[in-house]
N, C-alpha and C positions, 0 to 999 in steps of 0.2 A: 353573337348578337344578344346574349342573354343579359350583357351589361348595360345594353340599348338601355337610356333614360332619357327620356325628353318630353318634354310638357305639351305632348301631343293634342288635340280635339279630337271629338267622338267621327269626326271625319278625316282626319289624318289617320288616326287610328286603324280605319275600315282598309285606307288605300294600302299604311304600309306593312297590316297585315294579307293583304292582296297580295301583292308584288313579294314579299317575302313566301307564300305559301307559293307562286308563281317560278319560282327562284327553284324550290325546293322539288317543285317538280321535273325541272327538266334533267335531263336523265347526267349523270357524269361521265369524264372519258373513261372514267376507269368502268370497267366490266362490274357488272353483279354481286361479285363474290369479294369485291374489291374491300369496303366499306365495314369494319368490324368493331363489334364492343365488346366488352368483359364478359367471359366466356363463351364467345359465337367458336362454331368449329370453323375452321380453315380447311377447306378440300386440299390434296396433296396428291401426290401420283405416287403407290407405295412401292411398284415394281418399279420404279426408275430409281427411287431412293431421292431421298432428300438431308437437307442440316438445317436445323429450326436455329432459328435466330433472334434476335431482341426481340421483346413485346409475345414471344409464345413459349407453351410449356407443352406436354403430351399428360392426357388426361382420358383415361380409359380407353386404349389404344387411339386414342385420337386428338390431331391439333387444337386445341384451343386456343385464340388470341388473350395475354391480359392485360391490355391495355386498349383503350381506344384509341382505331385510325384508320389507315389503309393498307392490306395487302401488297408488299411490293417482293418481289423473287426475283434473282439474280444467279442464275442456272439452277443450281439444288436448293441455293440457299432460300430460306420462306421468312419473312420476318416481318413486323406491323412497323409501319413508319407516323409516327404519335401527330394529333393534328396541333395541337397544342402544347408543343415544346418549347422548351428554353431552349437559346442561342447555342449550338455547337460548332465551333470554329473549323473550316477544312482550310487546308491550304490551297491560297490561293484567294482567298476570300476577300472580298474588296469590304474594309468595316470601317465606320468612323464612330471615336472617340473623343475622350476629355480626358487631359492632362490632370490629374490626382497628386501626383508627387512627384518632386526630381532627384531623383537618388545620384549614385558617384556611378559615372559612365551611364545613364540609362535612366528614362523616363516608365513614369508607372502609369497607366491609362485604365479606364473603366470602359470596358465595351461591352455591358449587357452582359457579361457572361459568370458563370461563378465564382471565379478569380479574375486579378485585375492582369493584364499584357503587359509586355515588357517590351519598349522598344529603345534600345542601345543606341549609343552615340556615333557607333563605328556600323550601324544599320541607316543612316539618314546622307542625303547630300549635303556639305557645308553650307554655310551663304556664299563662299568665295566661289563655289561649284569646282572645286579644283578635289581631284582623287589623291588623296595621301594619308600618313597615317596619324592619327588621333594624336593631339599632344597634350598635356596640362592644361594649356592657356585655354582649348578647346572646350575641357571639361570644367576651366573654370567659366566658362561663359557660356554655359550650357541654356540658363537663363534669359539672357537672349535670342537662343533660338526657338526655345519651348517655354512657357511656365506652365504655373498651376492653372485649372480653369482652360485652356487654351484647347479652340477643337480643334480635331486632326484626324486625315484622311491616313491611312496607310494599308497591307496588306498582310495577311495571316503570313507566317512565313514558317511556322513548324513549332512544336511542342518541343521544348529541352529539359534539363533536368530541374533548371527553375522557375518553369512556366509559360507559358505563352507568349512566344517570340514574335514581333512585327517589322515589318522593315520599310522604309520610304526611302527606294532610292533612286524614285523617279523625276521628273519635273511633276508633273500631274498629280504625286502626293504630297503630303504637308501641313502646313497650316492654313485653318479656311476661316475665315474675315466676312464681316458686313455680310449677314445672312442669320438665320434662324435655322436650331437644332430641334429635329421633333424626333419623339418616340414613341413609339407602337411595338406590338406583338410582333418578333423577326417572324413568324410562320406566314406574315402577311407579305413578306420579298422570296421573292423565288430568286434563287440563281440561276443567272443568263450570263451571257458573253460581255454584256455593254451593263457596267452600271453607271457611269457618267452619263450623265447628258446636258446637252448646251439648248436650250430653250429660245434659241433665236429671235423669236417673235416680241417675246420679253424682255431677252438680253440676261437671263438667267439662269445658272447652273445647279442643277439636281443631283443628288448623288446617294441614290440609295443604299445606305450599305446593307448588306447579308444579317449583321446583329441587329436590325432593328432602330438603328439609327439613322436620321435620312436629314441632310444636309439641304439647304434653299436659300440660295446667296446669289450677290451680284456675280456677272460672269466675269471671270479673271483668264484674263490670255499668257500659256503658261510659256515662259523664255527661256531660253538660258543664260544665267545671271555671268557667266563666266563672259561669256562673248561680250557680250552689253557693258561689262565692265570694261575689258579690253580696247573696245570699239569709243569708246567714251573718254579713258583717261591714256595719256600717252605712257610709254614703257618707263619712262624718268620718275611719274609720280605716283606710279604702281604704290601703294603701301604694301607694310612689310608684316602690318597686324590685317587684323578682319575688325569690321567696326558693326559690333550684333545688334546695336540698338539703333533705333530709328530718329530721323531728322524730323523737326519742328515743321517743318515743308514734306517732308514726305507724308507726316498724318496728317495736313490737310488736303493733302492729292486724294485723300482716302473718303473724302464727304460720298453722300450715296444720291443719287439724286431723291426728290419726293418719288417719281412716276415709280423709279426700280425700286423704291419701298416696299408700293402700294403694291406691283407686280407679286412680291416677294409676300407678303401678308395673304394675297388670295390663291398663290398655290400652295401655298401652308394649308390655309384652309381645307382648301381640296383634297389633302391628305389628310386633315384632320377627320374630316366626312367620311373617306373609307372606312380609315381607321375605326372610326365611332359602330360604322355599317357591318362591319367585318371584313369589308372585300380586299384584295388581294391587290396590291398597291401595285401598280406598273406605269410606266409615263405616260402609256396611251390613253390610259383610263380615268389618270390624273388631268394629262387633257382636255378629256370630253367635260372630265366636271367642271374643269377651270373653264370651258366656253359653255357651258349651259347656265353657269352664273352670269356670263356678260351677255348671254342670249334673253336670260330673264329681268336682265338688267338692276342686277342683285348688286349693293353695295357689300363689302368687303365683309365688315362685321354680322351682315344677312346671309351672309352661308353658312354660317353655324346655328342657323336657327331650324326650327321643327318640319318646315315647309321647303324645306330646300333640301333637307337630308331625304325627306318622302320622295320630292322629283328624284334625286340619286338614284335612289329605290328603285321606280319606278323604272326611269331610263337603263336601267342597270341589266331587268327585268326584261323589258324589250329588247335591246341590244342582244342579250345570250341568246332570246328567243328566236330572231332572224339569223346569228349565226347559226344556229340549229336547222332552221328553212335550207341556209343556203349550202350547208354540209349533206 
């Protein structure tokens, strides 16, 4: 929060130094000992033995943290887990992306992290959705299925010898349309089980990824394009290419309506507000702020104003403070 700038009043001021010192009191799950900066000692247990690990050194028989963070141990192992890191990819990691370059066999993506991902031609479903193997024609119509600029949903799939491998070879990954890409500090997405989410109410799908990029578009209902093709054209007019670019009638099936816009612009917002706040981006939390703007009856563009980020604050503030009651 120390890059908080906003053209506060001597009364906004008061509230969201309140609520933030309010914040800061109430205790964390982590223990005591948890919470450490550049040269704090780290208690250890010496007769059981331990193995010091990232973020610590030994410094006159004793742990010292050098980094600021958290304390986290994994049987022997003791090691600071940094609060304000850059993006480190595990497998497994749900991350979205923007297309950078399209090389021969394999697109090049930027996902927040120190090098760009590599996701391969023979790592994605065709359009035709049919499993076989990669041919020329494929590689030269690569362009069709990916360009430059173009975002995309996919999944860490391991470190090779030339970099960071991704793969989409699900329905549910891909290319993502008619919606807005925002970025923030990834230390502000935890990893969970569910990072999609269908927004019902709205008609909108969210998709936070792990790197710090977080996805807010209309919702799209995922098919499988093999069947639908099948079901559609009889076996005589089967074609014998793949046709990768798109019909004059299909981008107009693609209009958005105003309402799923306007939907789409206010939980942007609402991420934007965390993000601004520093708080720890989750759908539920996105939520609460997405209905306490329609509760204040806050037009779209007035949630990024000075008085709306304090309610944030505030509610934010209360909310921990009754989870704490009722823990």
């Amino acid at each position: 929060m120390r890059g908080l700038q906003l053209p506060l009043t001597q009364t906004q001021k008061v509230r969201l130094q309140r609520a933030l010192e309010k914040l800061e009191s109430l205790p964390s799950k982590a223990n005591s000992n948890a919470s450490v900066t550049v040269a704090d000692t780290i208690p250890v247990n010496y007769d059981d033995g331990f193995l010091k690990g990232h973020g610590t050194t030994e410094l006159s028989g004793e742990v010292v943290a050098t980094v600021c963070g958290v304390v986290e141990r994994v049987n022997k192992l003791v090691y600071v887990r940094t609060l304000r890191a850059r993006y480190k990819p595990e497998v497994g990691d749900i991350i979205v992306g923007r297309v950078i370059e399209v090389a021969p066999k394999r697109w090049r993506l930027d996902i927040n992290y120190s090098q760009d991902a590599v996701l391969m031609l023979s790592s994605i479903n065709l359009p035709d959705g049919i499993q076989r193997r990669r041919t020329a024609e494929d590689e030269l119509n690569m362009r069709g299925i990916f360009e430059e600029n173009d975002v995309i949903c996919a999944e860490v799939r391991g470190f090779q010898h030339d970099g960071l491998h991704l793969q989409a070879r699900s329905q549910k990954y891909g290319k993502l349309q008619r919606g807005q890409l925002l970025s923030f500090p990834p230390y502000l997405v935890k990893r969970r089980k569910q990072h999609w989410h269908y927004l019902e109410e709205y008609g909108i799908d969210l998709i936070l990824g792990c790197n710090g990029f977080v996805w807010v578009g209309e919702h799209v209902e995922a098919k499988d394009e093999m069947l639908v093709d099948q079901a559609d054209k009889p076996d005589s007019q089967t074609p014998k290419t793949i046709d990768y670019s798109m019909s004059l009638e299909g981008q107009e099936q693609m209009y958005t309506p105003l309402e799923t816009r306007q939907n789409i612009c206010r939980i942007a917002n609402a991420i934007r507000v965390l993000s601004m706040l520093g708080f720890i981006v989750t759908v539920e939390v996105v939520m609460e702020v997405v209905n306490l703007g329609v509760s204040q009856n806050m037009d779209t563009h007035q949630m990024l104003g000075s008085e709306f980020c304090v309610l944030v604050a505030e509610r934010e503030a209360e909310r921990r403070s009754q989870k704490k009651t009722k823990g």
